[in-house]
Backbone as ProteinMPNN parsed JSONL, in Angstrom:
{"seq_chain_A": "XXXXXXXXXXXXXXXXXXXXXXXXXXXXXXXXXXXXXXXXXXXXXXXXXXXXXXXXXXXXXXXXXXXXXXXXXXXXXXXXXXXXXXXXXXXXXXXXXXXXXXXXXXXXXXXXXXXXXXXXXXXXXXXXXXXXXXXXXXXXXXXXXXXXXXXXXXXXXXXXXXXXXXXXXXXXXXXXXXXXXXXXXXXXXXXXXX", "coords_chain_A": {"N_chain_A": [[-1.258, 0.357, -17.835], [-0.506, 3.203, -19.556], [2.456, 5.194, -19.389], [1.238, 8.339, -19.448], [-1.409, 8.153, -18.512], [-0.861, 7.474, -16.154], [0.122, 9.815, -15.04], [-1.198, 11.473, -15.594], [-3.218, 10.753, -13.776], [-1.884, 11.152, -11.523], [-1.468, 13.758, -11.656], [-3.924, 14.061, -11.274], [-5.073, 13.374, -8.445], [-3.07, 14.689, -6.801], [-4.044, 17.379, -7.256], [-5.934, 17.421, -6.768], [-5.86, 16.631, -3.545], [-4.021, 18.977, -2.62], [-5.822, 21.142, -3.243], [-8.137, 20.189, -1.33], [-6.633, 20.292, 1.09], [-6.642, 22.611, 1.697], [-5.37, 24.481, 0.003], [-5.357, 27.745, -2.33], [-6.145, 28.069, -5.211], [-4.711, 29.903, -6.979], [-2.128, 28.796, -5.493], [-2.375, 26.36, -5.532], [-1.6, 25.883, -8.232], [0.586, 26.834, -8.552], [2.272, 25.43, -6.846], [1.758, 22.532, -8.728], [3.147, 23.063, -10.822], [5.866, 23.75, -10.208], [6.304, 21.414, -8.531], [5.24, 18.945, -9.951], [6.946, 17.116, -11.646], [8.201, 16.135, -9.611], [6.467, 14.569, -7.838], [6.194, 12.363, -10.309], [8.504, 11.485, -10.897], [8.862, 10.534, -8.328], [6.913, 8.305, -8.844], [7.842, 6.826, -11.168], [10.829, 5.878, -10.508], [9.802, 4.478, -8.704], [8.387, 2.211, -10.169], [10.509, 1.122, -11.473], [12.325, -0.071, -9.556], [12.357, -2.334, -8.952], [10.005, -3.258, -8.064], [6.65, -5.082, -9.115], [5.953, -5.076, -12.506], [3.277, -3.687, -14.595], [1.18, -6.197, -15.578], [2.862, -8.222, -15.102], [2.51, -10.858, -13.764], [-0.011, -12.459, -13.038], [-2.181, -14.362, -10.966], [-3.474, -17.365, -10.213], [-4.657, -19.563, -8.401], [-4.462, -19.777, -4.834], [-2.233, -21.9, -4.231], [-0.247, -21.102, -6.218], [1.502, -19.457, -5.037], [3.175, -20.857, -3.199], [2.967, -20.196, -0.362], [4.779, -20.738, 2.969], [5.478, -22.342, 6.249], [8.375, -21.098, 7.356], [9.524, -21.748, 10.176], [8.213, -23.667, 11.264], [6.068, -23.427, 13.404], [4.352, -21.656, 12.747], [5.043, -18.911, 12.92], [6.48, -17.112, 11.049], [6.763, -16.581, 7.862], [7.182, -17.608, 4.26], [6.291, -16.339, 1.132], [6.13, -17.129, -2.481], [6.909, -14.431, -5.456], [6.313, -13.619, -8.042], [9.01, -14.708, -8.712], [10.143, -14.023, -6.748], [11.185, -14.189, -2.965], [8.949, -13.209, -0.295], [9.231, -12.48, 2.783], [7.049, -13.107, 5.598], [5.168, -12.386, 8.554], [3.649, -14.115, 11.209], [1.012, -12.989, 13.868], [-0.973, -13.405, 16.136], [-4.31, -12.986, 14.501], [-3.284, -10.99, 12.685], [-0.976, -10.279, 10.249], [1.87, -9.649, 8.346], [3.431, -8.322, 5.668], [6.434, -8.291, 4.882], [7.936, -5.65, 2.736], [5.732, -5.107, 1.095], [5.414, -3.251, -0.929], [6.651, -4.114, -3.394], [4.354, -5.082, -4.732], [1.754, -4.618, -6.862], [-0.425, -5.587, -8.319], [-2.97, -5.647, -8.426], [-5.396, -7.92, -8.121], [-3.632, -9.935, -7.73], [-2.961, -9.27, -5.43], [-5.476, -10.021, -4.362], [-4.871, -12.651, -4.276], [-3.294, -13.512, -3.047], [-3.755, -12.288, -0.214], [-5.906, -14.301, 0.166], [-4.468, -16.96, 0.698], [-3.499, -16.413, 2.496], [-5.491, -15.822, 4.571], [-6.881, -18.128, 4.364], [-4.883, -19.873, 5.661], [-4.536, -18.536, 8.246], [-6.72, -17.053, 9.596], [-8.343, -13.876, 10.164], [-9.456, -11.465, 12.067], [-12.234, -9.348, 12.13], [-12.896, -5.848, 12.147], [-14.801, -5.756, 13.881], [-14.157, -7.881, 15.689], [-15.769, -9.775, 15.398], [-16.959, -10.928, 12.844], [-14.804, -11.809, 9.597], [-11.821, -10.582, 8.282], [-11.796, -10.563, 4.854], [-10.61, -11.08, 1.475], [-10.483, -9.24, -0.35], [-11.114, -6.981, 1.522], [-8.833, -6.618, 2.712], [-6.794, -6.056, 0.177], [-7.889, -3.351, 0.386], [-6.715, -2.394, 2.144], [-3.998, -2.357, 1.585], [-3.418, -1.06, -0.715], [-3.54, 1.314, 0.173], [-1.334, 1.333, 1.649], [0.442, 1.078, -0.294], [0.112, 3.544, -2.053], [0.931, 4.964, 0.128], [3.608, 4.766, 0.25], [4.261, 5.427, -2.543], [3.776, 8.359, -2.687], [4.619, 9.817, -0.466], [7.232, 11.497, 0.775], [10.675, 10.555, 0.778], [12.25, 11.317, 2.986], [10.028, 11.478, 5.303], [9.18, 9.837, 8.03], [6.766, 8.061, 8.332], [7.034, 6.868, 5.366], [9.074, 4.897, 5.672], [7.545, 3.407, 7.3], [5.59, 2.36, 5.463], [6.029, 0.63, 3.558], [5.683, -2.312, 4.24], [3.207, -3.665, 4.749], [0.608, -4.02, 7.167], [-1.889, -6.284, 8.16], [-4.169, -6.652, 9.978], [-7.159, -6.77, 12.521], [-7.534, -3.527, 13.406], [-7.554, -1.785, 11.074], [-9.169, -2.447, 9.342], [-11.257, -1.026, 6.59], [-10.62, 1.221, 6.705], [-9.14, 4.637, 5.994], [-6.501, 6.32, 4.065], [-6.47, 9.108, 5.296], [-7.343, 8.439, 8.182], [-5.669, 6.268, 8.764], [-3.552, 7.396, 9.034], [-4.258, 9.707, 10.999], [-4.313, 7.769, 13.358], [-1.742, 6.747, 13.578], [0.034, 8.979, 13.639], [-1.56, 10.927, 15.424], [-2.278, 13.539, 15.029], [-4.426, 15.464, 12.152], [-4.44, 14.18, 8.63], [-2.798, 16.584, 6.727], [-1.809, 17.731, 3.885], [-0.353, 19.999, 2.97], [2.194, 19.377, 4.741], [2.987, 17.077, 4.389], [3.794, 17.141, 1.328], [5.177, 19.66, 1.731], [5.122, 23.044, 1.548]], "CA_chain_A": [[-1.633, 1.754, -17.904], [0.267, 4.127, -19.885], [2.684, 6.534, -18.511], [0.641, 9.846, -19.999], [-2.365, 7.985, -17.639], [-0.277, 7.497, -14.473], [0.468, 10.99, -14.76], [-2.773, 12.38, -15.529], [-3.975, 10.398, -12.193], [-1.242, 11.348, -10.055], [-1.624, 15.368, -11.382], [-5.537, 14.764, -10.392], [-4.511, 13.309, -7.172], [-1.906, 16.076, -6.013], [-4.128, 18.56, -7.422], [-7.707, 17.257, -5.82], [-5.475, 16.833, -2.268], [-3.686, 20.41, -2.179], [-7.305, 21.944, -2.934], [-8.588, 20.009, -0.126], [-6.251, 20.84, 2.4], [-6.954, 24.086, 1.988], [-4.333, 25.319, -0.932], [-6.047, 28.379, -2.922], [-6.385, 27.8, -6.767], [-3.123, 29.9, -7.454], [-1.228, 28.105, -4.881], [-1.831, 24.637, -6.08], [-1.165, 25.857, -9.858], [2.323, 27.118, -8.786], [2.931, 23.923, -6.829], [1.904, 21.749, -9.336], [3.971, 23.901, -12.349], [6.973, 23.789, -9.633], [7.024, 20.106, -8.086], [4.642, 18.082, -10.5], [7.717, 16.557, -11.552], [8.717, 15.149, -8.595], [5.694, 13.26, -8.204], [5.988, 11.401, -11.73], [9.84, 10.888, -10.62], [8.878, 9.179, -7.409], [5.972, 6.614, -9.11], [8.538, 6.033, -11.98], [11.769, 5.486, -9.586], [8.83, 2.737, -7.678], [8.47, 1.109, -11.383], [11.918, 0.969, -11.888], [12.863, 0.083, -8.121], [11.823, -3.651, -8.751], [8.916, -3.46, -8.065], [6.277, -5.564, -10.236], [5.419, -4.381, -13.339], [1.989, -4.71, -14.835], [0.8, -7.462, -16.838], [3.799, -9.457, -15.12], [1.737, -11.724, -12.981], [-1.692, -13.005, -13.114], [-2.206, -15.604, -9.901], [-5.149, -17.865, -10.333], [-4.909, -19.964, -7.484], [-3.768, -19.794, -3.907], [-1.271, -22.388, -4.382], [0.97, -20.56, -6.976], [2.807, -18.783, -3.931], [3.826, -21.528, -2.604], [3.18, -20.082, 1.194], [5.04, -22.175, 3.715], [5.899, -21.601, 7.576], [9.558, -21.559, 7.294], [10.135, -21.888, 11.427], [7.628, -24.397, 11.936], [5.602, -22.251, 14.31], [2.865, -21.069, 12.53], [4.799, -17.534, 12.782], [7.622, -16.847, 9.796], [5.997, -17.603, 6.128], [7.348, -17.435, 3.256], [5.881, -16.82, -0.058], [7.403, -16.695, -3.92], [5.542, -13.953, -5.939], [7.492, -12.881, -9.852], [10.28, -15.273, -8.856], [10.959, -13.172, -5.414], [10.452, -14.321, -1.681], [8.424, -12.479, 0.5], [8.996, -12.706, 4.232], [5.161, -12.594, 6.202], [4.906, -12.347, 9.904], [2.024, -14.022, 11.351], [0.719, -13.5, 14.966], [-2.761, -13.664, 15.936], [-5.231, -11.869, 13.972], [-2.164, -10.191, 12.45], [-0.338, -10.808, 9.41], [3.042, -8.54, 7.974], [4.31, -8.86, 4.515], [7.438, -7.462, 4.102], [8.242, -5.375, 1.271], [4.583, -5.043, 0.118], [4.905, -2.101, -1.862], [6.844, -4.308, -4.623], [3.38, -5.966, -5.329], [0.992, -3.78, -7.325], [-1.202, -5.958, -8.86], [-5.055, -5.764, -7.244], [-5.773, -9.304, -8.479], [-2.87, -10.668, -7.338], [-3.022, -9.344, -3.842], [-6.223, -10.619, -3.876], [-5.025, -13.862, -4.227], [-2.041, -13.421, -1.739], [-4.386, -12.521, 0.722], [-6.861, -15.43, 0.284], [-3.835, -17.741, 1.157], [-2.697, -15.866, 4.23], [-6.552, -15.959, 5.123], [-7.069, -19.704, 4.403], [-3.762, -20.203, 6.566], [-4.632, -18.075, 9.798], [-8.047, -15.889, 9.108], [-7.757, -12.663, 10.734], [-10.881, -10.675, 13.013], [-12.413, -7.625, 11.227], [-12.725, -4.953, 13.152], [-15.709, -5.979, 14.892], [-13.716, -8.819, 16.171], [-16.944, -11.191, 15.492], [-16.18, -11.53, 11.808], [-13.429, -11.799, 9.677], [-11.594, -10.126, 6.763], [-12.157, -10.763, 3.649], [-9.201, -10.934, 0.654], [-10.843, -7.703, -0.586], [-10.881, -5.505, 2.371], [-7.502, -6.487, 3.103], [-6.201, -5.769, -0.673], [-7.887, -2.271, -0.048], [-5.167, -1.412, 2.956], [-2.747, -2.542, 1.088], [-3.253, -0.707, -1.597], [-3.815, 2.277, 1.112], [-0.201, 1.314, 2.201], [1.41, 1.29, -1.649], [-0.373, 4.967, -2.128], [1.566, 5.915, 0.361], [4.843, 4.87, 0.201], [4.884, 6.127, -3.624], [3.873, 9.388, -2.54], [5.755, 10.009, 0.803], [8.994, 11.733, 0.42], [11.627, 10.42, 1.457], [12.083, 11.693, 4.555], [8.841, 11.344, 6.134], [9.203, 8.684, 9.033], [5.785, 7.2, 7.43], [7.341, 5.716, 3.77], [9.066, 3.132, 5.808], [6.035, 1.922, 7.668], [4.151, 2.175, 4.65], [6.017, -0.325, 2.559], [4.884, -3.116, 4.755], [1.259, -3.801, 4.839], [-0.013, -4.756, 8.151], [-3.33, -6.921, 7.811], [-5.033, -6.262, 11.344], [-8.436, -5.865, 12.589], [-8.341, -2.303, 13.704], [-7.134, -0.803, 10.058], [-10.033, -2.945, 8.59], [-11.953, 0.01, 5.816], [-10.01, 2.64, 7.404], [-8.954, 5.246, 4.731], [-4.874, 6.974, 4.551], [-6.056, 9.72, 6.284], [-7.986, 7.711, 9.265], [-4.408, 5.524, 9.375], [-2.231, 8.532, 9.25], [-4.333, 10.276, 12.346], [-3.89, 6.722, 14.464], [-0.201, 6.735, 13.547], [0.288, 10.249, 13.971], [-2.392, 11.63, 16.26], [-2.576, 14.625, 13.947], [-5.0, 15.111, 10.76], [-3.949, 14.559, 7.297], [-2.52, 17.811, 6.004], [-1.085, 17.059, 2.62], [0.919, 20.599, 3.111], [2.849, 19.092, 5.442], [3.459, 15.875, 3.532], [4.488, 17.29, 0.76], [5.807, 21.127, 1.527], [4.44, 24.211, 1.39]], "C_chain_A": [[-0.445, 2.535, -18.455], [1.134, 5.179, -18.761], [1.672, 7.863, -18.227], [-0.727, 9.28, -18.899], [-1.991, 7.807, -16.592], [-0.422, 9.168, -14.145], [-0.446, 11.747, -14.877], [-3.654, 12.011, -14.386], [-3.045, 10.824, -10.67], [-1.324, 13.049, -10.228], [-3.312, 15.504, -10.696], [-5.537, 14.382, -9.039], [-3.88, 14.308, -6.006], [-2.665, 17.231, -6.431], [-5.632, 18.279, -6.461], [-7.049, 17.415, -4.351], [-4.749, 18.115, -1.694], [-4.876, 20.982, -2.276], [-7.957, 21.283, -1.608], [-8.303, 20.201, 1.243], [-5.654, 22.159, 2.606], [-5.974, 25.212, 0.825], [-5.191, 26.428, -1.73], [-5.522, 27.589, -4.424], [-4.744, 27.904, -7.709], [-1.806, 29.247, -6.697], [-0.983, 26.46, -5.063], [-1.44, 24.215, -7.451], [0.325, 25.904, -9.457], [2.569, 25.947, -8.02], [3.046, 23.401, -7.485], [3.078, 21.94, -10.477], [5.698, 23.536, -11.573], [7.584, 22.238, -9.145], [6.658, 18.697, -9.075], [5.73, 16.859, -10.947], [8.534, 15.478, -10.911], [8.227, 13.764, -8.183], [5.77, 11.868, -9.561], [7.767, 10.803, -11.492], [9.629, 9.965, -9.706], [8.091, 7.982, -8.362], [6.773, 6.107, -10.464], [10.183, 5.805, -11.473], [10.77, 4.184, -9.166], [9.141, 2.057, -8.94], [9.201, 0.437, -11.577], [12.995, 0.686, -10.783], [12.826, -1.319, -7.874], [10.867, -4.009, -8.238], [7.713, -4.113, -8.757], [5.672, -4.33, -10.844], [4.179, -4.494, -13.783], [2.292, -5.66, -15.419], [1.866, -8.24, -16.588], [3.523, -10.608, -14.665], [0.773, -12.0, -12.828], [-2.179, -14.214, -12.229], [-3.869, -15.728, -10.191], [-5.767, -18.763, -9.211], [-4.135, -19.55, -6.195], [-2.224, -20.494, -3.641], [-0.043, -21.556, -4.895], [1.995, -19.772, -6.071], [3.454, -19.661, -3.204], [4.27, -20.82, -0.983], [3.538, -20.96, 2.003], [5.979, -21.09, 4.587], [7.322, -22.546, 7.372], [10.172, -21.99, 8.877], [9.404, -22.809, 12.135], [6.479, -24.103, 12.844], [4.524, -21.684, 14.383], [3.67, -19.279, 12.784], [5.624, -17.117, 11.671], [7.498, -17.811, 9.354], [7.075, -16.639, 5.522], [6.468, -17.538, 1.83], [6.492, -16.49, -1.797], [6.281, -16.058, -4.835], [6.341, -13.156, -7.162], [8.605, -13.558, -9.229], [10.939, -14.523, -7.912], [10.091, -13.497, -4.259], [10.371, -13.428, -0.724], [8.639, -13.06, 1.839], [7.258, -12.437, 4.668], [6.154, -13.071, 7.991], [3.584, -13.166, 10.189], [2.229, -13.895, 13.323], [-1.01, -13.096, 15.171], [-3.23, -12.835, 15.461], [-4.136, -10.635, 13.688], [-0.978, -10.772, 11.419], [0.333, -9.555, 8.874], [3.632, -8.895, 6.797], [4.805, -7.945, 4.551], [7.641, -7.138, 2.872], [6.978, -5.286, 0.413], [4.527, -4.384, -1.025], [5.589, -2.589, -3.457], [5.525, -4.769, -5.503], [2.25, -4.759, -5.759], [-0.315, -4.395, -7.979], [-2.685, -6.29, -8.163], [-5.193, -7.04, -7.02], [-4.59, -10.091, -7.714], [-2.855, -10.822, -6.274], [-4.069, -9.912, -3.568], [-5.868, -12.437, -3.667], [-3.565, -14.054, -2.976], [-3.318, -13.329, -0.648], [-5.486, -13.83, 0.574], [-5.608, -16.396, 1.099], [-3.43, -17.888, 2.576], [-3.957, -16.297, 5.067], [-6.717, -17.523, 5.287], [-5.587, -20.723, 5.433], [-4.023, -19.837, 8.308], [-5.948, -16.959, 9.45], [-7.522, -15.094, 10.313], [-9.0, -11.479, 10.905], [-10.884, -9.342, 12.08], [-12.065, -6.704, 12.443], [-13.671, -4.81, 14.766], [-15.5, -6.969, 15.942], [-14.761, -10.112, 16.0], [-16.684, -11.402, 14.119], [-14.7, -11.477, 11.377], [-12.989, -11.287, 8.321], [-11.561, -10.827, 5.936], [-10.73, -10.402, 2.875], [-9.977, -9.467, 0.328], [-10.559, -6.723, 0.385], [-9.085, -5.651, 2.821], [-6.416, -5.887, 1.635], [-6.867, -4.202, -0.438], [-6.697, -1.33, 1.259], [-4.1, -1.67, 2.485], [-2.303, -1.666, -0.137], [-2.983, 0.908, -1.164], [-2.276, 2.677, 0.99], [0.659, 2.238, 0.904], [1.427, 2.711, -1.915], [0.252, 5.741, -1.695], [3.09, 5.53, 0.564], [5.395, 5.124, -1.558], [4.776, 7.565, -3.384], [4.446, 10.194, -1.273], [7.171, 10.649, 0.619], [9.585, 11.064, 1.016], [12.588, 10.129, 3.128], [11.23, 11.886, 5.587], [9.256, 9.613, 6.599], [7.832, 7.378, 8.333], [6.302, 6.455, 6.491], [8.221, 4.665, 4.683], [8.25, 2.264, 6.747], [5.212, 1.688, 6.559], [5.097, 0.733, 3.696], [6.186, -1.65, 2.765], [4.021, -3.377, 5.285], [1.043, -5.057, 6.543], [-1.346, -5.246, 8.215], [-3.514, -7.291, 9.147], [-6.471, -6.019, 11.413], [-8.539, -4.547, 12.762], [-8.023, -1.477, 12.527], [-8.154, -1.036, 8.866], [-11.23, -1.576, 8.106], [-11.572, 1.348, 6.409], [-9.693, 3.364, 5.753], [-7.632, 5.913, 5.113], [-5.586, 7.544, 5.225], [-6.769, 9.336, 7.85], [-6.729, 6.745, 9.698], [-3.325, 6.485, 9.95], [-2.524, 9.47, 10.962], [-4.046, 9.668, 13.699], [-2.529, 7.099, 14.364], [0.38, 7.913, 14.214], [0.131, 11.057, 15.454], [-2.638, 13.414, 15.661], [-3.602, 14.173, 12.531], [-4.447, 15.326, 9.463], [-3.868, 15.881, 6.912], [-1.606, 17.637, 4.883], [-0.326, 18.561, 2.529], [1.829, 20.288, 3.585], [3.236, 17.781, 5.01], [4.185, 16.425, 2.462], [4.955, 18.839, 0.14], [4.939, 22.033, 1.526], [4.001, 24.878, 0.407]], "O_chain_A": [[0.6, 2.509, -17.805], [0.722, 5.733, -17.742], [1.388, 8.308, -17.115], [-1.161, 10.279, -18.326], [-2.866, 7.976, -15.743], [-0.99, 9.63, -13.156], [-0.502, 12.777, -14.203], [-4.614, 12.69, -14.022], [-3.298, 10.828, -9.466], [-1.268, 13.729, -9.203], [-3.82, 16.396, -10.017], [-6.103, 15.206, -8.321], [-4.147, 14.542, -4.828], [-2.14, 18.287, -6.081], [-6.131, 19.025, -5.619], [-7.577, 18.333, -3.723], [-4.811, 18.36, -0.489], [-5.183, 21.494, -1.2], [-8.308, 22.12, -0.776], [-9.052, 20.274, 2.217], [-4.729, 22.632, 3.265], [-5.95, 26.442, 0.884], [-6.244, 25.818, -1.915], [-4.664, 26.715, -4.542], [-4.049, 27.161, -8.403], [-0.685, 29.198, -7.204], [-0.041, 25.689, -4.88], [-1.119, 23.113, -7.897], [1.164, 25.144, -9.942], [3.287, 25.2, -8.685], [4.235, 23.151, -7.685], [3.776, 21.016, -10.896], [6.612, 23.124, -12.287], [8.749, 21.856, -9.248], [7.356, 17.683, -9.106], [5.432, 15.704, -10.641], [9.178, 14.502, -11.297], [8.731, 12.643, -8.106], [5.389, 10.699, -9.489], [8.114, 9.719, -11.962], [9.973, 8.795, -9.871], [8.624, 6.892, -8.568], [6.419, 5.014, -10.907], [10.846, 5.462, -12.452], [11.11, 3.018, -9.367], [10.116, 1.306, -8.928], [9.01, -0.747, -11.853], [14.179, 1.011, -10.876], [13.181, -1.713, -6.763], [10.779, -5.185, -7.885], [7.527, -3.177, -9.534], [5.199, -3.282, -10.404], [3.686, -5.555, -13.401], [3.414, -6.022, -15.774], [2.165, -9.031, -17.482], [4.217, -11.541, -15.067], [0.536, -11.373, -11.796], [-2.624, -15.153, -12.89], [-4.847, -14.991, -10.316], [-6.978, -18.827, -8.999], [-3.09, -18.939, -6.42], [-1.286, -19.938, -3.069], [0.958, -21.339, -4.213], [3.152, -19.527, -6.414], [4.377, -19.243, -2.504], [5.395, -20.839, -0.485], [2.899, -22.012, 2.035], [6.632, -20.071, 4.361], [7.519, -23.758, 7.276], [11.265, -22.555, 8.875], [9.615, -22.988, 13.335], [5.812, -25.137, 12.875], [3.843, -21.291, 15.331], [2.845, -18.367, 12.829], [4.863, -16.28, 11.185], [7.694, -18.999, 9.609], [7.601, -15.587, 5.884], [6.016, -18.616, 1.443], [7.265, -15.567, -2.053], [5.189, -16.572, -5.078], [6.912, -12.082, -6.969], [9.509, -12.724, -9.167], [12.14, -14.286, -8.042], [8.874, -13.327, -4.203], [11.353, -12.854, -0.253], [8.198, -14.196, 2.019], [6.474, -11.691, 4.083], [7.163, -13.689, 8.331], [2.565, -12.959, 9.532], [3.126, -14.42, 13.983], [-1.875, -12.631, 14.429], [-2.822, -11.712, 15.755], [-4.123, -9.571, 14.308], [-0.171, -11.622, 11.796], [-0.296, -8.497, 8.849], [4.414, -9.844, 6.849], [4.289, -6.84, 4.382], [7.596, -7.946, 1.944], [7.056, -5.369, -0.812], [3.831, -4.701, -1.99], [5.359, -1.952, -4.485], [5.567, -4.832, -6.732], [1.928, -3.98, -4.862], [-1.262, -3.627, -8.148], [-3.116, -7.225, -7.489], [-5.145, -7.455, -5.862], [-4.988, -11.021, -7.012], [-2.774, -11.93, -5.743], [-4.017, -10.5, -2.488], [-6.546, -13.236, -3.022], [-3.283, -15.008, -2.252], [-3.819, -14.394, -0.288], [-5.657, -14.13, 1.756], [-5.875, -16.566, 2.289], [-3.173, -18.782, 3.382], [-3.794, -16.979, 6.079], [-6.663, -18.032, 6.406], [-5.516, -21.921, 5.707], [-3.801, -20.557, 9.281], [-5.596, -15.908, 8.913], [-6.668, -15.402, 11.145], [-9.372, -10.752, 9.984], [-10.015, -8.642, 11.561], [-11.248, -6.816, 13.357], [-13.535, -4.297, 15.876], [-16.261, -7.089, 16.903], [-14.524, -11.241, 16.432], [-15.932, -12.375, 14.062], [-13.713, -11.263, 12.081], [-13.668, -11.509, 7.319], [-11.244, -11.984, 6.214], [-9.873, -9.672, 3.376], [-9.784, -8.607, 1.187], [-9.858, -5.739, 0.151], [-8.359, -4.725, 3.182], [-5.354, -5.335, 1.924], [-6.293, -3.484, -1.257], [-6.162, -0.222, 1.256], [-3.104, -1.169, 3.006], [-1.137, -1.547, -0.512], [-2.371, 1.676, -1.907], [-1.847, 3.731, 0.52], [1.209, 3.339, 0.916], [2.523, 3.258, -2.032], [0.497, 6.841, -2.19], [3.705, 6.357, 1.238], [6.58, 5.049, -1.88], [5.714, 8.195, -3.871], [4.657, 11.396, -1.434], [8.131, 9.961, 0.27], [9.068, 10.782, 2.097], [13.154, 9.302, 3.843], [11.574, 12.389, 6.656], [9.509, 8.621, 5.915], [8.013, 6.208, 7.995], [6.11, 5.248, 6.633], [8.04, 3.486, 4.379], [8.215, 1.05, 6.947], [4.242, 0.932, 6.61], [4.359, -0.134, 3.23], [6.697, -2.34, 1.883], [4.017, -3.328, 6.515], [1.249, -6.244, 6.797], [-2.122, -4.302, 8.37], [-2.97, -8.338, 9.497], [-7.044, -5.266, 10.626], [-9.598, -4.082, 12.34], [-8.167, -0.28, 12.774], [-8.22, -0.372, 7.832], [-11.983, -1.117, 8.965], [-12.282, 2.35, 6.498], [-9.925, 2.829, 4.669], [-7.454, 6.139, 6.31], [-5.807, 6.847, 6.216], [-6.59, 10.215, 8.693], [-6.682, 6.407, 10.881], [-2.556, 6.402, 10.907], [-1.674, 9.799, 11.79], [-3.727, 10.246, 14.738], [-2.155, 7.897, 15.224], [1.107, 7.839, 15.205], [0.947, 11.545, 16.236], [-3.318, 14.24, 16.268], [-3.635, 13.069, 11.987], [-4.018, 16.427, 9.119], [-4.953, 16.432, 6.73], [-0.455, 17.341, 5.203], [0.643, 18.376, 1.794], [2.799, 20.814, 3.038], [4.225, 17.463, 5.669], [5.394, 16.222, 2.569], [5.087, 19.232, -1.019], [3.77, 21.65, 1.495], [3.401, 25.936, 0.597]]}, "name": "protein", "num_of_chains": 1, "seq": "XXXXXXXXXXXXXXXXXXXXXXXXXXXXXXXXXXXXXXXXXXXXXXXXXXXXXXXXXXXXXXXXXXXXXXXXXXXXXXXXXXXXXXXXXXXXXXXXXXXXXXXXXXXXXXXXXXXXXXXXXXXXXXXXXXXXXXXXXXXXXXXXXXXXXXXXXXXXXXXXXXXXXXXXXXXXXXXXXXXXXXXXXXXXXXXXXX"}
């Protein structure tokens, strides 16, 4: 994806979420005119943060990560994903990749999660089935969302840039994670200023 299309999705982003949480018309023009910037600095700082790039990785099987329980244990995995190892957590119905937010690629996570799944499957939410590589690549992607757009200093960006794959976050949406975490409702003034 082009820059000029990152940036035309992250101005309809920041401009669809200040109108929704309540910004008037002229108040989310002079934000955008005033910080828009900032935004296109954070998601090109992530690019440029080592993070993958597109089109760098294309996983076709499960194998290619070469997942393996480094402690014997069944709980600390390792997997190798662009020539970089990922720490994972596993404990029941509960899997932690550190450092998620370097991985961007949809396809790819889908195939990361299949492995983790075919290693230790992991209860939906209903606890009677069980996730799926899809619903788990869509909290992850939940996660990435928000640790590119998070300032800084919000306590959130460093839980967000390890993806917890749990039943109770199973088709949740950011702001349905952010009110568990929180106990407050998404107010994207308060994320990112006034």
């Amino acid at each position: 994806m082009s820059k000029e299309i990152k940036k035309a999705v992250i101005l309809y982003a920041v401009t669809s979420g200040l109108l929704l949480s309540g910004c008037s018309v002229t108040q989310t023009v002079g934000k955008i005119v005033n910080d828009s910037s900032s935004y296109f600095d954070a998601v090109e700082g992530y690019e440029q943060s080592g993070s993958q790039k597109e089109d760098e990785v294309h996983l076709k099987a499960t194998d290619e990560i070469n997942l393996r329980d480094i402690d014997g244990k069944g709980f600390k995995y390792l997997f190798t994903y662009n020539n970089e190892d990922f720490n994972v957590i596993y404990i029941p119905d509960h899997w932690k990749i550190i450092d998620s937010y370097k991985i961007i690629d949809a396809k790819d996570m889908a195939v990361i999660c299949q492995a983790l799944i075919d290693e230790h499957p992991v209860h939906g939410r209903d606890m009677v089935s069980f996730r799926t590589a899809d619903d788990m690549v869509y909290e992850w992607q939940i996660h990435n969302m928000a640790y590119v757009l998070l300032p800084e200093d919000n306590p959130m960006k460093e839980k967000a840039k390890d993806v917890d794959l749990d039943p109770k976050d199973q088709g949740r949406t950011f702001s349905e994670i952010y009110k568990d975490r929180t106990g407050k409702d998404l107010d994207l003034k308060s994320l990112f200023g006034n």
